[in-house]
Structure formats: structure tokens, C-alpha cells
N, C-alpha and C positions, 0 to 999 in steps of 0.2 A: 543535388548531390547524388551521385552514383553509389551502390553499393558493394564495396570489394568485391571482388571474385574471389576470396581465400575465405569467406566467411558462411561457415556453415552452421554455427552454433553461438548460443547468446556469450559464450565465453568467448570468443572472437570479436564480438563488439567488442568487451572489455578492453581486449590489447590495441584493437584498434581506436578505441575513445582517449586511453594513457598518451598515442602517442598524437593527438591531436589537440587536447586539451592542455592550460597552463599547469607547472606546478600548483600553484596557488587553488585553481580550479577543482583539479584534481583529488587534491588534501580535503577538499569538501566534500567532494561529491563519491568518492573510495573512502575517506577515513568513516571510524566510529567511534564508541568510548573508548578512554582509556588504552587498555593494552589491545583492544577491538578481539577479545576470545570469542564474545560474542558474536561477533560478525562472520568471523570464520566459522565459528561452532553452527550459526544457521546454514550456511551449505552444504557441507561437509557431515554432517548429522541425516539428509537422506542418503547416502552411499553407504550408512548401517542397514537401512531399513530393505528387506529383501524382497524381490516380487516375487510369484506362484505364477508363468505362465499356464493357459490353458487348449490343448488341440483340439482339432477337428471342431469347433464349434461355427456353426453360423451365425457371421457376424456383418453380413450382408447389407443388411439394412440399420447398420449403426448411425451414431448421430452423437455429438454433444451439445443438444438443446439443451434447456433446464427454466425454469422459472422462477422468481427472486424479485421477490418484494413490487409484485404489478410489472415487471418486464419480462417478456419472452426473448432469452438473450440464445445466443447462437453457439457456447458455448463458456465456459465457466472463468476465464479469463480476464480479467480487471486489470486495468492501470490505475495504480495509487495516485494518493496525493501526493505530490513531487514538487518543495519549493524552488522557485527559481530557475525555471527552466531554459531561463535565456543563458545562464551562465555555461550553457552544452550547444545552443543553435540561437538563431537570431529570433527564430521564428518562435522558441519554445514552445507553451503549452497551448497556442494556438496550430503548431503542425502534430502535438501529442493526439489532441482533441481530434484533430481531421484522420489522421491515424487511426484511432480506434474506432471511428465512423465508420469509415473505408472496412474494416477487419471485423465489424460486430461486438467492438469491445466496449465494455462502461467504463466511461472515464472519469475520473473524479477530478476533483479542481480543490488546489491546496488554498487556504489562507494569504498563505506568502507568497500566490504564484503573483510572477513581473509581467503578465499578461492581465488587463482589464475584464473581470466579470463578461462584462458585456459582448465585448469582441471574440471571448473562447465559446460564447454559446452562440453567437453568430454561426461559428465554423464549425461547432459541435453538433452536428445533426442526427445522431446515435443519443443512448441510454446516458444521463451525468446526474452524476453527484457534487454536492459541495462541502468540501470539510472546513470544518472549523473549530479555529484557536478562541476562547474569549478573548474579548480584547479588552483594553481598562478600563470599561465602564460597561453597563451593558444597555446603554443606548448605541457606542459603537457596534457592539455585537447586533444589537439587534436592525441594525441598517446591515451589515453585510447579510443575513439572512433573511431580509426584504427582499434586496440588490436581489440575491442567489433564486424566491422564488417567481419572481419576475421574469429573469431570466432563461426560467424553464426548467430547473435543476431539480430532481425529481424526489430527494432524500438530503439528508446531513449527518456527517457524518463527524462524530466530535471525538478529536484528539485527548485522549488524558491518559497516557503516559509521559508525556515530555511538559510539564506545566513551568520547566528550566530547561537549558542546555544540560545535554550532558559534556563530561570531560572531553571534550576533543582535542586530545594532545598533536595529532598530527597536523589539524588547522594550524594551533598553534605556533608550532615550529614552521610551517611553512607563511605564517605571519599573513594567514587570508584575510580578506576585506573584500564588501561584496565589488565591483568592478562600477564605474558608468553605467548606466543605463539601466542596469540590473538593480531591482529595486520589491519592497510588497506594494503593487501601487493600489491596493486595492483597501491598506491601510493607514490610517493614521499616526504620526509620529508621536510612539510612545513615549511621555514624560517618565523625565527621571525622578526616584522617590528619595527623600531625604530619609535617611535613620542615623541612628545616634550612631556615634564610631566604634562605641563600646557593645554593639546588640553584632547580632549574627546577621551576615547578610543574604543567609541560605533562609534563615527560621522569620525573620523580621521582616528581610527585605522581599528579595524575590517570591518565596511562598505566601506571604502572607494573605496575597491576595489572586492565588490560582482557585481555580473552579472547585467548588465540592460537589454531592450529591444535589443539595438544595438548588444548586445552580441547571443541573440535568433538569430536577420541577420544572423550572420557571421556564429553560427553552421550551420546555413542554408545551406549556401554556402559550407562546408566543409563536409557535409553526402548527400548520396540519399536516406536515410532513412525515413521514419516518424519520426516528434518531434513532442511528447506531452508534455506536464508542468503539471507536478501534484503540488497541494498546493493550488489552487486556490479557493477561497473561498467568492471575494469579486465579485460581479458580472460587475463591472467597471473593472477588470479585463481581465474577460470573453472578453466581448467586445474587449479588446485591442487584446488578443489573436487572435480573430478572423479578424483583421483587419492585423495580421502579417501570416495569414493563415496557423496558426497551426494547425497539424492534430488528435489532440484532447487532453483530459484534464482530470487528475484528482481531483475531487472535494475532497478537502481534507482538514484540518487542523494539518496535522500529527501527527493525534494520540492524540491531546495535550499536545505535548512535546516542541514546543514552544512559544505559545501566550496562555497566559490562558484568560479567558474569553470570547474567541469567539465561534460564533453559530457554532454548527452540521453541516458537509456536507447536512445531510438530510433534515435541514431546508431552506435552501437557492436551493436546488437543484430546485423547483419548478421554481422559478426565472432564474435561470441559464437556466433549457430548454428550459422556451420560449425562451430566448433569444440567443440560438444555432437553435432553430428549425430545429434540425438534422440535422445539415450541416454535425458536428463533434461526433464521440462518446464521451461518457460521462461517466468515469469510477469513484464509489463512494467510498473511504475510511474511517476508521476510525470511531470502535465500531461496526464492523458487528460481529453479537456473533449466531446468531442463522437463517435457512432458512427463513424464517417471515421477517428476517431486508431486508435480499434479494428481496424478493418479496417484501415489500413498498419500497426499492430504486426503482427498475427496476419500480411501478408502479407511481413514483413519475418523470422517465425520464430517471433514468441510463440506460446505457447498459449493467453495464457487474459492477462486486465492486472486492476491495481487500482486502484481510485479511492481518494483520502485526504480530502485536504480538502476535496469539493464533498461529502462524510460531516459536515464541520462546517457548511456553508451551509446543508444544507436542514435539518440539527434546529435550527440557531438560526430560522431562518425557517419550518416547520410540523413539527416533531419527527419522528417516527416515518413518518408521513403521509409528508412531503418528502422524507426517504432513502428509501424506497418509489417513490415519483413520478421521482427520479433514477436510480433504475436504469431503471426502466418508461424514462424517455424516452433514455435509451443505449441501451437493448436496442432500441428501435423503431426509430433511428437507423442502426444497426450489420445489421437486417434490410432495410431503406430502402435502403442503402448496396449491401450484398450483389445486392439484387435487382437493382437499375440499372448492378452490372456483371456480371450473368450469374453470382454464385455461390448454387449452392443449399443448399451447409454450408461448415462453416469449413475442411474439406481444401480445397474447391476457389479460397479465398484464399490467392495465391501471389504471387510477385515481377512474374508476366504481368499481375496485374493495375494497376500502374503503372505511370507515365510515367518511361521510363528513357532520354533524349536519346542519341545518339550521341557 
């Protein structure tokens, strides 16, 4: 698949994946909670935050290396965990995986991806991680986190803000179901739980048996990996994490696809590093559209962010090719960026470099 000639930025994916993709498809992969404020409020929340160019400096010998948890990566750039990636390209998150090989990106690998453990690390010959959902037992759990270190996957990375669906009204209305072929094949078909008709099916049924702290212990004991928890968002949170001595964290709201009304990763980030003070990396999701958002995370405290769903635009719109071309045009953006305010690596993006009014 070729990649337009009209497309010069990852909002261009966008128009061009809407009109590729089914309704149906689409409702999935663009909706999020409810009234989705959230989802809007994560992009639209860096175009408050002001940058501070800086002249005349030499910045010659720049670079956006960085180092992160045992990898020497090539610049700070992540592709998230992204389920279901066939539902964009035939090829999903085995052309995501060779993409960010090709580009020096770490790629993580969802729970729910419709691509085989096995066969995305065949093709993954770059830096991966493996995220994980518990599953209903934690003999399930703990075979897919064999599978994952078998397979070469270098960390884990565990989901707990979504322990439910959030409201997806737009699915809804557009009455999605996943298609043929599209599937978690890397999971077992969860059994349905009986409760009484008279209890709650939020408190009884669904929650009753999502992951707590105690459950963080016991993967403990059960990988020699790195665990980090992405979703965090609450800084009361943070703290616990760090008292269970996890080895770091993504700041995330995912995407707003399940709580609507909560704050930006980027707003809360400032909070969140003092209150790490670099023990642990700090990795930002949700709403990075352009190098700019990059450089205010990283100058607000992140290390390193992830991109999720501009991962479904460009494979619905050039596969393999287009999640390649999406990092390529962040990463040039995010070097563009750096230059025009005087930074020649990413230590030297700091809070001086923006506009902070009296």
C-alpha cells in the first residue's frame, strides 16, 4: 500500500483511515467514553501549553537517543498497546511490530492483539514489550507471561485502568462486533459468571474479580521482568506504585476510552514527577498528535510517550509502510522542535523551555 501524496501529518492519516475504514470499524477505533470530552480534551490540551524558542544556539550535534529500562533506543517514541489491529490492515500488529523495527521504535503488544504472540516476535526484531490484561484465572495469566518471555519480550506492562469497558456509546449506536477473523487469539474464551439478578452487575459481577495491588505481588514473584502499569493517572496512585516498587509507569487515561471526564495525562504529569523524582521512568500517552506534544511531555517530566491510535490510521491507510512514515514524521517533528528551541538531547528539554506567564 502506497502512501498518499496529500499526507503530511498524522492528522491526515486520520481523514484518510475514516474514509477507508467501515462504520462499524471506525466507531471502535475513533469513539471513546461517553460524551468522549475526554478524548477531545487529550489533544486539544497541548495547543494551551506554550513553547520558549531559543536563537543562535548550537545544536549541531543533536540527537534523540535516551536509555529506558536496559534499551538504548533511538529516540523516545513508543507504539502502544493497540488491540486488534487486523481490524485497520490484514497484516496488523505483525506490520505495526516490523514498523517500528524499521524506525527504532519499542513496540508493545496488546493482550487482545489478533496476531499470535509468536509470529509478532518472529517479525519484531526491535525493542517489545508485552501488555497485560489478567485473565480469569491466573494460570491463564501466567501462560501468557511465559508465552511473552519466551518469546523475547523484554518487560510487562500491566493495564489497570480499564478492569471494565468503558461507555462506548458510539460503538454502540453503530452496533460494532468484532468482524471474522478478527479475534484475541492469544486468549481463552472467557466464561460467563452467574450472579443473582437482584446484586449489581458492575459491584458483583464484572468487578468482583479485577486485579488489585495483591495481584501486582504475585506477578512479581512470577516474572524477572520489569512491571510497569500504565493508566495511572491519579497521583495517589503513583505513590502506591512506588511503595510496591514498580519499575515504572504510564501516565495515561487510555485514550478516553474509559472514564470520560478525566484530566490529560499532561496535566497531572507535573505532579506525578515530583512525586517520582526519577526513581522510575515516566512514559506519557494519550493525544500525542504532533512533535511539539513530545517535547512539552518530555519538558514537563516524561521520558519517553506512546502513540495508540494514529497505530490504527496509518495501517488502515498504508499498512506497514504508514506506521513507519508515522513515527519517521514525529520523530522529525520532535528533532524540528528541539532545534528551534536550543535543545541538543532530550536532558536538555526542561520546564525553561516554556511559556510560563507570571
Amino acid at each position: 500500500m502506497a502512501i498518499p501524496n496529500d499526507i503530511a501529518s498524522l492528522h491526515d492519516y486520520e481523514r484518510h483511515a475514516q474514509a477507508r475504514l467501515s462504520e462499524e470499524a471506525w466507531a471502535y477505533i475513533y469513539g471513546a467514553s461517553a460524551d468522549e470530552y475526554t478524548a477531545r480534551s487529550n489533544e486539544s490540551v497541548y495547543s494551551t501549553i506554550k513553547l520558549l524558542n531559543q536563537t543562535l544556539t548550537d545544536v549541531s550535534k543533536g540527537h534523540t537517543q535516551l536509555d529506558l529500562l536496559g534499551h538504548r533506543l533511538a529516540h523516545p517514541i513508543m507504539l502502544a498497546p493497540v488491540a486488534y489491529q487486523k481490524l485497520a490492515h490484514v497484516d496488523g500488529e505483525i506490520a505495526s511490530a516490523t514498523a517500528a523495527a524499521a524506525q527504532g521504535a519499542l513496540f508493545t503488544l496488546s493482550t487482545l492483539s489478533s496476531s499470535r504472540i509468536e509470529d509478532v516476535a518472529q517479525c519484531a526484531q526491535g525493542p517489545r514489550w508485552f501488555q497485560l490484561y489478567f485473565q480469569g484465572s491466573r494460570e491463564q495469566t501466567l501462560e501468557l507471561i511465559k508465552k511473552a518471555e519466551k518469546s523475547g519480550f523484554s518487560a510487562i506492562v500491566v493495564t489497570v485502568d480499564a478492569p471494565i469497558n468503558g461507555l462506548r456509546n458510539r460503538e454502540q449506536r453503530a452496533g460494532f462486533q468484532l468482524p471474522d477473523g478478527v479475534q484475541a487469539v492469544n486468549c481463552q474464551p472467557e466464561r460467563q459468571r452467574q450472579i443473582n439478578p437482584d446484586e449489581s452487575m458492575i459491584f458483583k459481577g464484572l468487578m468482583r474479580h479485577a486485579p488489585r495491588w495483591k495481584d501486582i505481588d504475585w506477578l512479581r514473584q512470577h516474572t524477572t521482568l520489569p512491571i510497569i502499569l500504565k493508566g495511572l493517572i491519579n497521583p495517589r496512585d503513583v505513590g502506591i506504585a512506588l511503595q510496591h516498587e514498580i519499575d515504572g509507569i504510564v501516565v495515561s487515561n487510555h485514550g478516553g476510552r474509559t472514564l470520560d471526564t478525566l484530566p490529560s495525562p499532561i496535566e497531572v504529569l507535573p505532579r506525578i514527577h515530583e512525586l517520582t523524582k526519577g526513581k522510575i521512568p515516566i512514559i506519557v500517552d494519550s493525544g500525542i498528535r504532533r512533535g511539539t506534544d513530545i517535547f512539552k511531555a518530555i519538558a514537563l517530566g516524561a521520558d519517553a510517550v506512546m502513540i495508540g491510535r494514529p497505530i490504527m490510521y496509518a495501517l488502515a491507510t498504508a499498512g506497514a509502510l504508514g506506521v513507519a512514515h508515522t513515527i519517521r514524521l514525529l520523530r522529525d517533528e520532535l528533532e524540528l522542535t528541539m532545534a528551534l528551541c536550543g535543545c541538543e538531547t532530550l536532558s536538555d528539554i526542561t520546564p525553561d523551555c516554556l511559556w510560563q506567564p507570571a
